[in-house]
NULUM-41663 format. One record per residue (C-alpha): x, y, z; residue in three letters. Coordinates in steps of 0.2 Angstrom, whole numbers, padded with zeros to 4 digits, always signed. Example, Ala and Ser with C-alpha at 12.3 -4.5 7.8 and 13.67 -1.06 7.14 Angstrom:
<sites>
+0062-0022+0039ALA
+0068-0005+0036SER
</sites>
This chain:
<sites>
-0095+0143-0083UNK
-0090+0139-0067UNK
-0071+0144-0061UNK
-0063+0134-0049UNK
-0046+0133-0044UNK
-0036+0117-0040UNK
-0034+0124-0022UNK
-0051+0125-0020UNK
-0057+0109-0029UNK
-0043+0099-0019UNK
-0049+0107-0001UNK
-0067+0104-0007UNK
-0066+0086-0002UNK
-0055+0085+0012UNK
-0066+0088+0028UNK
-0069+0071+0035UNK
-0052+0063+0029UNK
-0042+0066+0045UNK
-0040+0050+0055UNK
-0049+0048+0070UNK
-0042+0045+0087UNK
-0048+0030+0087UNK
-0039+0026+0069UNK
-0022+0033+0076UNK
-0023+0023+0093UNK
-0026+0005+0080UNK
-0011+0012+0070UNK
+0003+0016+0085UNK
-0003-0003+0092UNK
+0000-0009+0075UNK
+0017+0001+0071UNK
+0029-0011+0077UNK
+0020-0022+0064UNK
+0022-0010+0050UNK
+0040-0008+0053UNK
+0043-0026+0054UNK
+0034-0028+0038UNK
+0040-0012+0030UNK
+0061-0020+0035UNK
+0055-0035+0026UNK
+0050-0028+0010UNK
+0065-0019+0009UNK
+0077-0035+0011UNK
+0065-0044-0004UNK
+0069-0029-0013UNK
+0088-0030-0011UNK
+0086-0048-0015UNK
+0078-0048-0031UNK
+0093-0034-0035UNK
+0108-0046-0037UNK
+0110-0066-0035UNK
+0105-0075-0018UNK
+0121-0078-0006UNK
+0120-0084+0011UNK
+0120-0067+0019UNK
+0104-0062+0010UNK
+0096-0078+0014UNK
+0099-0075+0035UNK
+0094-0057+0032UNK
+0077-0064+0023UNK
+0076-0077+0038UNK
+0080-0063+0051UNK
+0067-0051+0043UNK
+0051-0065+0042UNK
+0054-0068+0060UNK
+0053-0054+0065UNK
+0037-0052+0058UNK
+0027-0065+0063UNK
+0035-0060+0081UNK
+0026-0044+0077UNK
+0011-0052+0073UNK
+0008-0063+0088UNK
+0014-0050+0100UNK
-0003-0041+0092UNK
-0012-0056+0093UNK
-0007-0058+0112UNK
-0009-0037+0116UNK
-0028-0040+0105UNK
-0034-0054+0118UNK
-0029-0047+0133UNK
-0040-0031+0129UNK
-0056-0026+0133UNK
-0065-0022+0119UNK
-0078-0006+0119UNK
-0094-0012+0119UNK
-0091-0030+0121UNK
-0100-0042+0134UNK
-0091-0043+0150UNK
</sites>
C-alpha cells in the first residue's frame, strides 16, 4: 500500500502551473479590462437583488460603457503593437 499525504499529492502536480512572464505581461494589459468587467458584474448583481429604479439603470449604463471603453482601448493598444514573430 502506498502512503501519501495530501501535502505531497497536492505539491505532486504543481510544477509547471505558475504563469509565465509572458502570461502576466497579457493579464496587466488586460487588467483595466477585468476591473471593468469585474465593476459590471457587481452592479448586475445588485440589480437582480431588489426592483429596477432609475439609479440602478444609469449605474448599469455607466458600468457597460465602461466596458466596451476598455475593450477598444485594448483593441487600439493590440494594433499598434508589434507582435513577436510577426512579419515586418
Amino acid at each position: 500500500m502506498l502512503n501519501i499525504t495530501v501535502q505531497q499529492a497536492a505539491t505532486a502536480f504543481t510544477s509547471g502551473i505558475e504563469p509565465t512572464d509572458a502570461e502576466l505581461d497579457a493579464i496587466d494589459l488586460e487588467m483595466q479590462l477585468i476591473a471593468a468587467e469585474v465593476d459590471l458584474l457587481d452592479v448586475q448583481i445588485i440589480c437582480m437583488d431588489r426592483p429596477a429604479n432609475e439609479v440602478d439603470g444609469r449605474r448599469l449604463r455607466r458600468a457597460r460603457r465602461r466596458v466596451l471603453a476598455a475593450r477598444r482601448e485594448l483593441e487600439n493598444q493590440g494594433s499598434t503593437e508589434a507582435v513577436p514573430g510577426g512579419a515586418a
